[in-house]
KEZA-227101 format. One record per atom (N, C-alpha, C): residue number from 1; chain; atom name; x, y, z. Coordinates in Angstrom, 1 decimal. Layout:
# KEZA-227101
REC  seq  mol  atom      px      py      pz
REC  NUM    A    CA       X       Y       Z
...
# end
This chain:
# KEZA-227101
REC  seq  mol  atom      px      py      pz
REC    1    A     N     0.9    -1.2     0.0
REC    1    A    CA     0.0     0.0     0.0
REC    1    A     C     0.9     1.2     0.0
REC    2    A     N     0.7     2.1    -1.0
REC    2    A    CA     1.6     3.2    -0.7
REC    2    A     C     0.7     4.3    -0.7
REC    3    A     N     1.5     5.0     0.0
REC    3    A    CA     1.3     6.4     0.5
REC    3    A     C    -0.1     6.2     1.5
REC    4    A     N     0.2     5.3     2.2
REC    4    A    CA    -1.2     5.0     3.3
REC    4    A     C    -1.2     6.0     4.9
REC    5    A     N    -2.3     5.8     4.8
REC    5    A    CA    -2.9     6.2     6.3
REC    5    A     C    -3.5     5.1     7.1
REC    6    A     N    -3.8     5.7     7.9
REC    6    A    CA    -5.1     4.7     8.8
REC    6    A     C    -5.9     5.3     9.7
REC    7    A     N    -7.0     4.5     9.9
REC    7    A    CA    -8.2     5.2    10.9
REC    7    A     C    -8.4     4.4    11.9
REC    8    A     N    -8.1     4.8    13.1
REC    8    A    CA    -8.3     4.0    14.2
REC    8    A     C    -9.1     3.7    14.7
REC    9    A     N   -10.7     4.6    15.0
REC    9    A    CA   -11.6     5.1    15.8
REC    9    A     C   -12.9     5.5    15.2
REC   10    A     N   -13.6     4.4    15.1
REC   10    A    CA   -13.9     3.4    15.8
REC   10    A     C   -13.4     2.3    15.6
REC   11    A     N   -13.4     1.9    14.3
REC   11    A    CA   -13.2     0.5    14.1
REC   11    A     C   -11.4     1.1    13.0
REC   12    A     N   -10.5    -0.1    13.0
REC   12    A    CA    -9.5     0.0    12.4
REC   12    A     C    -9.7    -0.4    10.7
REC   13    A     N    -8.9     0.7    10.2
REC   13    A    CA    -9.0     0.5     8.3
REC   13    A     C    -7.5     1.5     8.2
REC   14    A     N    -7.5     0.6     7.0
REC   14    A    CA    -5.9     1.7     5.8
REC   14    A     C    -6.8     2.0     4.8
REC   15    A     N    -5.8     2.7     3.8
REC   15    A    CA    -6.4     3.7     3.2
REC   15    A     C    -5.0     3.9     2.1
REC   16    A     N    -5.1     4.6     1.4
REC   16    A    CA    -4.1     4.9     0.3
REC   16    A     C    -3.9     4.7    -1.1
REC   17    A     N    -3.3     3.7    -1.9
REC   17    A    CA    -2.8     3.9    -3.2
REC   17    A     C    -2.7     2.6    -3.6
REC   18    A     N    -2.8     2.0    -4.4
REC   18    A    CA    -2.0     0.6    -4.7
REC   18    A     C    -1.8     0.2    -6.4
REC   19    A     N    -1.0    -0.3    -6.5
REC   19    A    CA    -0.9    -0.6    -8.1
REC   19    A     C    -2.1    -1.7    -8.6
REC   20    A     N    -2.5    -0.9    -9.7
REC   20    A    CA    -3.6    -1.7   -10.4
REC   20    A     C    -2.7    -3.0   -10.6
REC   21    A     N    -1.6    -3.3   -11.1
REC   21    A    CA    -0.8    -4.4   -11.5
REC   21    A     C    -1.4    -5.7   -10.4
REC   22    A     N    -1.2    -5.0    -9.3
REC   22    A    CA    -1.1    -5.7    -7.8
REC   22    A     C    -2.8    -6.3    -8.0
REC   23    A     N    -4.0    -5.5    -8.5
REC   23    A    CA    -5.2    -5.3    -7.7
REC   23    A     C    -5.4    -6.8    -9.2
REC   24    A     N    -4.8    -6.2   -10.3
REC   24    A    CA    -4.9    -7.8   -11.1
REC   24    A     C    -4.5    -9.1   -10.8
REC   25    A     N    -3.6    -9.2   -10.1
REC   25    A    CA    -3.0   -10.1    -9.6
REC   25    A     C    -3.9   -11.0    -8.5
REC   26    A     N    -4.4   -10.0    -7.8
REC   26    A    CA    -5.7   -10.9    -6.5
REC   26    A     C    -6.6   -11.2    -7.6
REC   27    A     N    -7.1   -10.3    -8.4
REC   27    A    CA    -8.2   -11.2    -8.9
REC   27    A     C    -7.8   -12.4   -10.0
REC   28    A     N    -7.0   -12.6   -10.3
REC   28    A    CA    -5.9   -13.8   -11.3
REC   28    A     C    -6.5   -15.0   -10.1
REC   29    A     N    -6.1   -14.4    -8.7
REC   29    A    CA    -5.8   -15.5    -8.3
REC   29    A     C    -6.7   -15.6    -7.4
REC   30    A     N    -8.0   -14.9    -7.1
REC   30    A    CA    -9.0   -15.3    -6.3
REC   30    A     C   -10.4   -15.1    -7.1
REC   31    A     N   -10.2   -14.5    -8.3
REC   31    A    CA   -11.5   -14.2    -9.1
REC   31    A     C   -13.0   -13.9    -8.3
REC   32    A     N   -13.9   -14.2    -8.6
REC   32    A    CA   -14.9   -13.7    -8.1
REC   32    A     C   -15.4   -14.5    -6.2
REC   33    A     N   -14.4   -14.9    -6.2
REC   33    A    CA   -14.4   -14.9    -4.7
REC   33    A     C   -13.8   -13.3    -4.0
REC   34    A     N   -13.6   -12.5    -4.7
REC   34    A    CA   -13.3   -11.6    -4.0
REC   34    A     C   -14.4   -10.6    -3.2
REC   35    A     N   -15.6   -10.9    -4.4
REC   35    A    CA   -16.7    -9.9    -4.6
REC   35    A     C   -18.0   -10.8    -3.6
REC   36    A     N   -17.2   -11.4    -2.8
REC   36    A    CA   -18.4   -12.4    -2.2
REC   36    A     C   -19.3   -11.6    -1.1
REC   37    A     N   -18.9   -10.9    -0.7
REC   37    A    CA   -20.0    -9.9     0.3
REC   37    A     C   -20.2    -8.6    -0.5
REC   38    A     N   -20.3    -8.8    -2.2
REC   38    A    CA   -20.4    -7.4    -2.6
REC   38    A     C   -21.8    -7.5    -2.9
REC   39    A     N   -22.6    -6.3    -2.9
REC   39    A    CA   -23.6    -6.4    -3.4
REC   39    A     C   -24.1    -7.8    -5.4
REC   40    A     N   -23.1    -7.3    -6.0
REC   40    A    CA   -23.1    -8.2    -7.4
REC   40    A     C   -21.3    -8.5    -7.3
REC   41    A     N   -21.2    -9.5    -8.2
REC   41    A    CA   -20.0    -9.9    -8.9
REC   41    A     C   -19.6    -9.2   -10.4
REC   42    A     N   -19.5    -9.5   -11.1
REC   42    A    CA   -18.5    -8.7   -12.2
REC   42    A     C   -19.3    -8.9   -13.0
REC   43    A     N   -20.0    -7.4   -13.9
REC   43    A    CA   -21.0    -7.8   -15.0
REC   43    A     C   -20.5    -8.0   -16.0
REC   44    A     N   -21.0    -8.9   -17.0
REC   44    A    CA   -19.8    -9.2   -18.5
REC   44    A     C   -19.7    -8.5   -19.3
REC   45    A     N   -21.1    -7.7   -19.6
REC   45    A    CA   -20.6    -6.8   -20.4
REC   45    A     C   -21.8    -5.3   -19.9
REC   46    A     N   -20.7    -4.4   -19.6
REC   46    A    CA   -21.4    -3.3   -19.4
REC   46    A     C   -20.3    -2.1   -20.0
REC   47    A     N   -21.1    -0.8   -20.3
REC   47    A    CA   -20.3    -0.1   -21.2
REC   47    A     C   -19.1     1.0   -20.1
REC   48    A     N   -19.7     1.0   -18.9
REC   48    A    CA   -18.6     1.6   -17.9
REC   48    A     C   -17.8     0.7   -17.7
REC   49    A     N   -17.8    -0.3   -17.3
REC   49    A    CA   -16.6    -1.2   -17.7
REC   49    A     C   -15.7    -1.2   -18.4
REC   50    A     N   -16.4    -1.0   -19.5
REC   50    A    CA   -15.6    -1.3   -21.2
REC   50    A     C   -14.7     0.0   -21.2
REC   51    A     N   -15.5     1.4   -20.5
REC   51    A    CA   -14.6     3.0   -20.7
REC   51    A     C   -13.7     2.8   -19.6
REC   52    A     N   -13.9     2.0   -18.4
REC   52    A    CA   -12.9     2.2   -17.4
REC   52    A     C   -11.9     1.3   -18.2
REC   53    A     N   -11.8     0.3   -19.1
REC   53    A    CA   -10.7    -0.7   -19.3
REC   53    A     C   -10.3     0.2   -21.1
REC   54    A     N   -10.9     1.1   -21.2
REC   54    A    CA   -10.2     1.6   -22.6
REC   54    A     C    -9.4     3.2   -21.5
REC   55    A     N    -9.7     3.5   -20.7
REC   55    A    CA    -9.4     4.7   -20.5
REC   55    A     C    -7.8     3.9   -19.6
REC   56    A     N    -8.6     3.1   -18.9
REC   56    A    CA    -6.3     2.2   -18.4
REC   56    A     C    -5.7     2.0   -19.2
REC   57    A     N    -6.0     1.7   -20.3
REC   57    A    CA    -5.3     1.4   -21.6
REC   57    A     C    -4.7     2.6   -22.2
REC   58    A     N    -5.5     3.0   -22.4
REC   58    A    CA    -5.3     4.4   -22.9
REC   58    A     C    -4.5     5.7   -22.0
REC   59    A     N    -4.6     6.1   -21.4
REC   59    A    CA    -3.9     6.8   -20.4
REC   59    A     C    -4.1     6.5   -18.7
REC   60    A     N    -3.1     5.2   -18.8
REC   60    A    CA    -3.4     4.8   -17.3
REC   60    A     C    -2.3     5.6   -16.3
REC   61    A     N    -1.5     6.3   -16.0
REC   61    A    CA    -1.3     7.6   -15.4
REC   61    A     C    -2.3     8.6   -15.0
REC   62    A     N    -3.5     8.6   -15.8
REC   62    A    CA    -4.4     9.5   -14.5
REC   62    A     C    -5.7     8.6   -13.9
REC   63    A     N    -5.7     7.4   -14.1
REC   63    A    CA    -6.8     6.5   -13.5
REC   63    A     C    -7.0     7.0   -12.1
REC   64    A     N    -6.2     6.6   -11.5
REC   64    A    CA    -6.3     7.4   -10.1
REC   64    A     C    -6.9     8.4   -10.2
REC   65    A     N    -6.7     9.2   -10.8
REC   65    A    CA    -7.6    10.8   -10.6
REC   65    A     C    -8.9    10.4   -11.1
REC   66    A     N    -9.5     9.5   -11.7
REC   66    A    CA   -10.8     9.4   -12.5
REC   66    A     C   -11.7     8.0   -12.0
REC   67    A     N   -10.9     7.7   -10.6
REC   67    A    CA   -11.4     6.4   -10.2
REC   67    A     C   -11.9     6.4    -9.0
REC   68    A     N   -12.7     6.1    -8.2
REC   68    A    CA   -13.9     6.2    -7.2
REC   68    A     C   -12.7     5.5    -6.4
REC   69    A     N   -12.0     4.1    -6.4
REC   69    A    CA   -11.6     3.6    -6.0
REC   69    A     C   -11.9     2.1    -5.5
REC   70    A     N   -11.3     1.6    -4.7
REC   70    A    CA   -12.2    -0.1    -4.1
REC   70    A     C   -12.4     0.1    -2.8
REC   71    A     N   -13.4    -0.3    -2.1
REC   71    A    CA   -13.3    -0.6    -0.9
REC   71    A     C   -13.4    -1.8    -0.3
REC   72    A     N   -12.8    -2.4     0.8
REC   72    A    CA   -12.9    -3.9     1.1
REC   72    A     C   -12.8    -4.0     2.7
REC   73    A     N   -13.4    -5.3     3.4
REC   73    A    CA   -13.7    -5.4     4.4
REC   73    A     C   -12.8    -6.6     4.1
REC   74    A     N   -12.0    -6.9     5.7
REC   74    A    CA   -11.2    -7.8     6.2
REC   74    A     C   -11.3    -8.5     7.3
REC   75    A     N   -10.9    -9.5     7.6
REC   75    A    CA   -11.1    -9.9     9.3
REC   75    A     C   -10.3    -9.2    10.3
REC   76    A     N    -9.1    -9.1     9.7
REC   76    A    CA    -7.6    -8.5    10.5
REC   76    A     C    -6.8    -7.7     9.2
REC   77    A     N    -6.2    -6.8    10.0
REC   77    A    CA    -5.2    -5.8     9.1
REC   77    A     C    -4.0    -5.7    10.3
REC   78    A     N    -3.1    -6.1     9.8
REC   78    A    CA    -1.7    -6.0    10.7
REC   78    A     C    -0.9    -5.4     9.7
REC   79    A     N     0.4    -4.5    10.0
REC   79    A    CA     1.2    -4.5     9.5
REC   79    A     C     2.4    -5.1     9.4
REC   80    A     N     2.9    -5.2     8.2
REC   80    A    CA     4.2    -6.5     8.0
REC   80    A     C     5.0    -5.6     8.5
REC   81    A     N     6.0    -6.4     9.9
REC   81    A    CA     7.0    -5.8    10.1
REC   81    A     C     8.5    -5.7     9.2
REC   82    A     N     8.9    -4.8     8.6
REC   82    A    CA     9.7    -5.1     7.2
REC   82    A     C    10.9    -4.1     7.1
REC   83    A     N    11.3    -3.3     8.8
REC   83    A    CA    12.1    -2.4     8.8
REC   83    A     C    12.2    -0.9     8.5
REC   84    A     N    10.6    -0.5     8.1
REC   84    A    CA    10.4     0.7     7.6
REC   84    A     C    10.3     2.0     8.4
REC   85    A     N    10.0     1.5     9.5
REC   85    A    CA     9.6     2.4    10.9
REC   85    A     C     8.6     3.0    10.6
REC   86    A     N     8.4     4.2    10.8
REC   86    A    CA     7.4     4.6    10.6
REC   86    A     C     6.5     5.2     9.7
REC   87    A     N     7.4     5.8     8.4
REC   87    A    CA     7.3     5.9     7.2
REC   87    A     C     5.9     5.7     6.6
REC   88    A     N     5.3     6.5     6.1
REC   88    A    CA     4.1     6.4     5.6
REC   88    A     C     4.0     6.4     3.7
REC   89    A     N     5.0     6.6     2.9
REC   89    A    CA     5.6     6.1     1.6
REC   89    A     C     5.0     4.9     0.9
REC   90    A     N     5.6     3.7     1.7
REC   90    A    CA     5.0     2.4     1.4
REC   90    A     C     4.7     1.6     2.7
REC   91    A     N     4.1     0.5     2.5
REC   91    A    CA     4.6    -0.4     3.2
REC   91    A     C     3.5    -1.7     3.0
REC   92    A     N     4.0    -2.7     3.5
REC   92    A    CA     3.2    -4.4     3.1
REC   92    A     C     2.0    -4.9     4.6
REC   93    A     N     1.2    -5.0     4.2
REC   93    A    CA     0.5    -5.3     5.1
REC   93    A     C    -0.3    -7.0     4.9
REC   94    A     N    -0.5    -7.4     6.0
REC   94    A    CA    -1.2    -9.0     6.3
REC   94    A     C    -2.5    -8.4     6.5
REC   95    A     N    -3.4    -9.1     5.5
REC   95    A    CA    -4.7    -8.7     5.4
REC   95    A     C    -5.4   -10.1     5.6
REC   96    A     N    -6.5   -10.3     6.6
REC   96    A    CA    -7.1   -11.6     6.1
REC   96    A     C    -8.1   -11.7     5.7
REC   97    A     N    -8.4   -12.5     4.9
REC   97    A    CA    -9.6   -12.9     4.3
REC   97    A     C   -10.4   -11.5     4.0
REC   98    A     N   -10.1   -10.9     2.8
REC   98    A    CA   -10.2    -9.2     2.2
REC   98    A     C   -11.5    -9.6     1.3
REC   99    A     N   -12.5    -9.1     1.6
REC   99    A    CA   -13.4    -9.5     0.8
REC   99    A     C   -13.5    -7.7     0.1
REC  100    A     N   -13.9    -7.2    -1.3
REC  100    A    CA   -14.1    -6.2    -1.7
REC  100    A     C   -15.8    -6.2    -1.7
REC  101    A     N   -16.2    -4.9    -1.3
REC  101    A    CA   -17.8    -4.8    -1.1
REC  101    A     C   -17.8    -3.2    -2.3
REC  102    A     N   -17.0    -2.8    -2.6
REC  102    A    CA   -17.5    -1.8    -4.0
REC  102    A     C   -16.1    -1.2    -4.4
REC  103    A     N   -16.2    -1.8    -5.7
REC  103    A    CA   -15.0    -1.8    -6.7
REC  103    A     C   -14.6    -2.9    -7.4
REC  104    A     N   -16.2    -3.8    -7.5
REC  104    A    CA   -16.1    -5.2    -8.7
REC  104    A     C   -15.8    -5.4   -10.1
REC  105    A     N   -16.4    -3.9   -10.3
REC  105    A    CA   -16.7    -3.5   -11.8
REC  105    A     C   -15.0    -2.9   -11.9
REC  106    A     N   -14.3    -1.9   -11.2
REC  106    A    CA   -12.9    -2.0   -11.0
REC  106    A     C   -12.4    -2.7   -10.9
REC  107    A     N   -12.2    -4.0   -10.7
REC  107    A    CA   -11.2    -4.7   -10.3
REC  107    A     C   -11.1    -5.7   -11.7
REC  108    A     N   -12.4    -5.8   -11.9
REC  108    A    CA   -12.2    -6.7   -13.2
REC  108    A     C   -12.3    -6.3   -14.1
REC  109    A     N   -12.5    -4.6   -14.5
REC  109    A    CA   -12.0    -3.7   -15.5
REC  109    A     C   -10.3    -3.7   -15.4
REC  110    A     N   -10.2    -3.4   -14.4
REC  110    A    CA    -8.5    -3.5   -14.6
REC  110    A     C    -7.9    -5.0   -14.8
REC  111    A     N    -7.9    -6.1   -14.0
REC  111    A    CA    -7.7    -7.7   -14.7
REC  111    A     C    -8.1    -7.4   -16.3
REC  112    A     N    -9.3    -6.7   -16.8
REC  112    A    CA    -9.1    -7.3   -18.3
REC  112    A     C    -8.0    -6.6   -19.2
REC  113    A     N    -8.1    -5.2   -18.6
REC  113    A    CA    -6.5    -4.5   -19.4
REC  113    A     C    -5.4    -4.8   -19.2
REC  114    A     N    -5.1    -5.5   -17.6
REC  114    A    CA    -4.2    -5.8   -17.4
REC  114    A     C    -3.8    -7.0   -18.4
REC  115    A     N    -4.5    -7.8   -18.5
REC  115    A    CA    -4.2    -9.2   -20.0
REC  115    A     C    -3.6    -8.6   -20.9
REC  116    A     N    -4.5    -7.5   -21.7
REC  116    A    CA    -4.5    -7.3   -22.8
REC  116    A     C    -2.8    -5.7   -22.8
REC  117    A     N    -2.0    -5.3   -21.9
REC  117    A    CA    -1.0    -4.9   -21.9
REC  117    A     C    -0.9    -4.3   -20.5
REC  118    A     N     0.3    -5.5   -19.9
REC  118    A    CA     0.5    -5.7   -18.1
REC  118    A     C     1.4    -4.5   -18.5
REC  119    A     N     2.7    -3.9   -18.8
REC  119    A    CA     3.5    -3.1   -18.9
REC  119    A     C     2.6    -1.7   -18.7
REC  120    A     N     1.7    -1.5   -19.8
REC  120    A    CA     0.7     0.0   -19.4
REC  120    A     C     0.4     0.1   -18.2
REC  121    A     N    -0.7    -1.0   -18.0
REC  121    A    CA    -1.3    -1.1   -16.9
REC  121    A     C    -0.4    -1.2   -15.1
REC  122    A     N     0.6    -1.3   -15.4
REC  122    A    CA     1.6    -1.3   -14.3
REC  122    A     C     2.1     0.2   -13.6
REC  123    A     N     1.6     1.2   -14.7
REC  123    A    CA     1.7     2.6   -14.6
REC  123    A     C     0.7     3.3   -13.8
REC  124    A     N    -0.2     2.0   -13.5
REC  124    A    CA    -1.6     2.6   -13.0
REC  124    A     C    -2.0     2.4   -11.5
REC  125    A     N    -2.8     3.6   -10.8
REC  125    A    CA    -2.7     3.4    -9.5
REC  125    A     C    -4.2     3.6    -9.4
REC  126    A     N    -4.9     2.9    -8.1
REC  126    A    CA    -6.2     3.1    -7.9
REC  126    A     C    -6.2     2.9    -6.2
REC  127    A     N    -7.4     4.1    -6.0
REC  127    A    CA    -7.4     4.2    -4.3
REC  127    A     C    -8.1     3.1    -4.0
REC  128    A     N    -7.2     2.7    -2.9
REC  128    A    CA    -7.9     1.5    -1.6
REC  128    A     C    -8.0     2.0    -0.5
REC  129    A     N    -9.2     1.4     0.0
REC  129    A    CA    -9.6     1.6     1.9
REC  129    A     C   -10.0     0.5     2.2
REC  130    A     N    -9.6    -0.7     3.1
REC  130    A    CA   -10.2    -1.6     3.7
REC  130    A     C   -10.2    -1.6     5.2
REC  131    A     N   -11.3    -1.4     5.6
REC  131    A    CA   -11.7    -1.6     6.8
REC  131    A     C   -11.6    -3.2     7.7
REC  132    A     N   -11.2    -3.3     9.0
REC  132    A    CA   -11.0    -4.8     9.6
REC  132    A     C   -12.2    -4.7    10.5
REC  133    A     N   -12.6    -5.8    10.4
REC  133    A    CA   -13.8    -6.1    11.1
REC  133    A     C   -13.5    -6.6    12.5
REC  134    A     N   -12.4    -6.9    12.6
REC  134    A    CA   -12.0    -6.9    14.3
REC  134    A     C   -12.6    -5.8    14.9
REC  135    A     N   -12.9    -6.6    16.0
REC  135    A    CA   -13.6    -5.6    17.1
REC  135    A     C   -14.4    -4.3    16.6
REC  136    A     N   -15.3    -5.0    16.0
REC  136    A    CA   -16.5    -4.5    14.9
REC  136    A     C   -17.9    -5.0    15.1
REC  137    A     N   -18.7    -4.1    15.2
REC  137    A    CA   -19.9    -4.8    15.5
REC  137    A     C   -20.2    -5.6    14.0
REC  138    A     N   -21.3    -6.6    14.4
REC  138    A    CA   -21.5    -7.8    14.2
REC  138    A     C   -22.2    -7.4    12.6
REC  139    A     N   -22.4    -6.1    12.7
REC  139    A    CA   -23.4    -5.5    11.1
REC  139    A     C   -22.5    -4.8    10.8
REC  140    A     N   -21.9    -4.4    10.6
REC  140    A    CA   -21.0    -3.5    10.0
REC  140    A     C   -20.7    -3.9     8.4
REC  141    A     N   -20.1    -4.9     8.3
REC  141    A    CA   -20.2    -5.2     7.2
REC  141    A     C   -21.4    -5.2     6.0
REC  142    A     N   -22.3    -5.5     6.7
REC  142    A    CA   -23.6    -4.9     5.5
REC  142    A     C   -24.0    -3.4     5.4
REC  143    A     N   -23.1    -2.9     6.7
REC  143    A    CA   -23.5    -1.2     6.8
REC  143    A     C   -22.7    -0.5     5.5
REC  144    A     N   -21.2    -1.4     5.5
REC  144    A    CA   -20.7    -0.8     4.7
REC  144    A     C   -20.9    -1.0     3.1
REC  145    A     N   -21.2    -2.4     3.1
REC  145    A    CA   -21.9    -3.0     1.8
REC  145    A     C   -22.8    -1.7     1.3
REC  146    A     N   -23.5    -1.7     1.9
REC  146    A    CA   -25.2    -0.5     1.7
REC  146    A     C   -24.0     0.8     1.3
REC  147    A     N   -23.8     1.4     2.4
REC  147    A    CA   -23.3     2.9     2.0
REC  147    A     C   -22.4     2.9     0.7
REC  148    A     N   -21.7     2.0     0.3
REC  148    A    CA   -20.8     2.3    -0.3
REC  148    A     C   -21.0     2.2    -1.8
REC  149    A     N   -22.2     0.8    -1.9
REC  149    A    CA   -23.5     0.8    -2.9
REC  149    A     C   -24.4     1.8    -3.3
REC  150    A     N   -24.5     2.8    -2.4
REC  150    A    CA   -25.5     3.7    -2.6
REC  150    A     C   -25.4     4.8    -3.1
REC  151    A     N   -26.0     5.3    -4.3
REC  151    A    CA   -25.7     6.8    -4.2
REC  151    A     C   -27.0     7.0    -5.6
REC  152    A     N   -27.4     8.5    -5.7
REC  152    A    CA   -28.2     8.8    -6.1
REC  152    A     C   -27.8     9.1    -7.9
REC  153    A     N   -29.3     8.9    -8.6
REC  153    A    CA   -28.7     8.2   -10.1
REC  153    A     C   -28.4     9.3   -10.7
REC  154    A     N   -27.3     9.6   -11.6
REC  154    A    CA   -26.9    10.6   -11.8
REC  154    A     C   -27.6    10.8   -13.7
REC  155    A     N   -28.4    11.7   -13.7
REC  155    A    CA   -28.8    12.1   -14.9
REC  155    A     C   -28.1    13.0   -16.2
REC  156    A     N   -28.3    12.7   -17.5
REC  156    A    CA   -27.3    13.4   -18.4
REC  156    A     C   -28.0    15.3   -17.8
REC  157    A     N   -28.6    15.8   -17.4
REC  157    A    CA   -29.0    17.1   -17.2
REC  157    A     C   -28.1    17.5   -15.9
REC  158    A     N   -27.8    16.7   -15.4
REC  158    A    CA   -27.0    16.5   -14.0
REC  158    A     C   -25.2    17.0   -14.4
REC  159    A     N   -24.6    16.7   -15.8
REC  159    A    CA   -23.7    17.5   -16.1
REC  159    A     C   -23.5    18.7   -17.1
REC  160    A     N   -25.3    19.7   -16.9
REC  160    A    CA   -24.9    20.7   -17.1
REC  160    A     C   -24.0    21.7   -16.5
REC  161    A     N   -24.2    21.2   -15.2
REC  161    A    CA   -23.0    22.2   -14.3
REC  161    A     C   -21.5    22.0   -15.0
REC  162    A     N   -21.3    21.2   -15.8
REC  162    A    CA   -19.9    20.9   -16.3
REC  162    A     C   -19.7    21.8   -17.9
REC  163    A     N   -20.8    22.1   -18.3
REC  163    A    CA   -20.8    22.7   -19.4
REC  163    A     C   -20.7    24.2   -19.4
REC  164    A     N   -19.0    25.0   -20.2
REC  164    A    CA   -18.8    26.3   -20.3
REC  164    A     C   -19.7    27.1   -20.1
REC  165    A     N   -20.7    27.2   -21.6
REC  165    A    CA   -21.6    27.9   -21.8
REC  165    A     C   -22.4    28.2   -21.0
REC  166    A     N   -23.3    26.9   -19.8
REC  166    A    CA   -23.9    27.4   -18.6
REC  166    A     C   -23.3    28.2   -17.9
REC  167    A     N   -21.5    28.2   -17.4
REC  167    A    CA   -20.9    28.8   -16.3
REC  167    A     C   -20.5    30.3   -16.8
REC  168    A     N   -20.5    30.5   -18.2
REC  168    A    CA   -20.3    31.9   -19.0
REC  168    A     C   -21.6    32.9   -18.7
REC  169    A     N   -23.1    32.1   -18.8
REC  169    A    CA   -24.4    32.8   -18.5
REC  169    A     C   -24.4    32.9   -17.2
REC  170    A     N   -24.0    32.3   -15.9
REC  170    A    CA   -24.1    32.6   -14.6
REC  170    A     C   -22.9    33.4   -14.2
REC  171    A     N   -21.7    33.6   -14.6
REC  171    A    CA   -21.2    34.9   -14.1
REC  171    A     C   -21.8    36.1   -14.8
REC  172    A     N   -21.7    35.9   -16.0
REC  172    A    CA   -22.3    37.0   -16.4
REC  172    A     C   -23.5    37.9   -15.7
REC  173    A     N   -24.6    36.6   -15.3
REC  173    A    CA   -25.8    37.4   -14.7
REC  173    A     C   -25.2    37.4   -13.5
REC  174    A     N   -24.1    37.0   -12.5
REC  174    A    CA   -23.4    37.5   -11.7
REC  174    A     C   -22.9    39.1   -11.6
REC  175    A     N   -22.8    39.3   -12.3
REC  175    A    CA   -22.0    41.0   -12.8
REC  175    A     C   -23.2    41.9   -12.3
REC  176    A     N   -24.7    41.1   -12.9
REC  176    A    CA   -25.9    42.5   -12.5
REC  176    A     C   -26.6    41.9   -11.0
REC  177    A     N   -26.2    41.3   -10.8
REC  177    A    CA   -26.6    40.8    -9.1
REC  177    A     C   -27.9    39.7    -9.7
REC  178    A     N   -27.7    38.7   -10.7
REC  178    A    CA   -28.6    37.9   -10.6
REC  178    A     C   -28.3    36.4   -11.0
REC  179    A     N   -28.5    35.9    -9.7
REC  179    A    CA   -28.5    34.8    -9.5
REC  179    A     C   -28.9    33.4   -10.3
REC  180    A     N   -28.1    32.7   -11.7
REC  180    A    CA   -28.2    31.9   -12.6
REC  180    A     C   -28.2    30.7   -12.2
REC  181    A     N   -29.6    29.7   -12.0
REC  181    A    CA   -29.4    28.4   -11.4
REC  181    A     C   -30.0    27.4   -12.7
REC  182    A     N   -28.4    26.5   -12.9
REC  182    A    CA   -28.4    25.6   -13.7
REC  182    A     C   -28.4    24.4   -13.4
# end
């Protein structure tokens, strides 16, 4: 995990960076067991998918900036003792039994570009947070399933705020004191 943090309180979780290379590699080698307390497993064909695995391919140096990230629930998170001291840069951590609860569609978006050119895709970083369910209440896990599942549907009228021309007519009517809501 590089460039990590952690949250202690209430319950213990890391947080930080990891190589997409690395996040293909778990799913190589645990495939859709990873996604076992996610709400779904890996859809075959959907077109966000298809843009998250053309845009790694395509310029995987800013994934990171364009990626929600994974989140995953664990039983235990220890850190590997490995001489680093305290350093927050890198470091290897013992995770057990890491189940991911949102970031399916990520993870096997990245496994498929990673096939199709491991060297690009090795360029590429995507945020992780897994939370340890040690000394966790007994729901938590579906709490975080739910929240992390959830969010409200986002409609194409929804990125007019992203379009110039709307933000050129609201300063403008900014200038005479009138308030432009797009």
């Amino acid at each position: 995990l590089l460039q990590w943090g952690e949250h202690k309180d209430p319950y213990y979780s890391i947080y930080g960076k990891v190589s997409c290379a690395d996040v293909a590699e778990w799913y190589k080698a645990h495939g859709e067991l990873l996604f076992s307390e996610n709400i779904r497993s890996t859809l075959s064909e959907s077109d966000i998918n298809t843009q998250i695995e053309i845009g790694l391919l395509t310029n995987p140096v800013e994934f990171w900036y364009l990626n929600n990230g994974i989140t995953a629930i664990a039983d235990q998170i220890s850190r590997k003792p490995i001489g680093l001291g305290d350093q927050k840069e890198s470091s290897y951590w013992k995770v057990a039994n890491i189940k991911i609860v949102n970031g399916a569609q990520t993870t096997s978006s990245i496994a498929k570009a990673y096939i199709k050119n491991p060297k690009s895709i090795s360029k590429a970083y995507v945020p992780l947070k897994i939370i340890s369910l040690e000394n966790a209440p007994l729901d938590i896990a579906n709490k975080i399933t739910t929240a992390t599942n959830t969010q409200n549907k986002v409609e194409p009228k929804d990125f007019l705020s992203l379009d110039p021309t709307q933000e050129s007519l609201a300063e403008a009517f900014k200038k005479i004191g009138i308030q432009y809501c797009y």
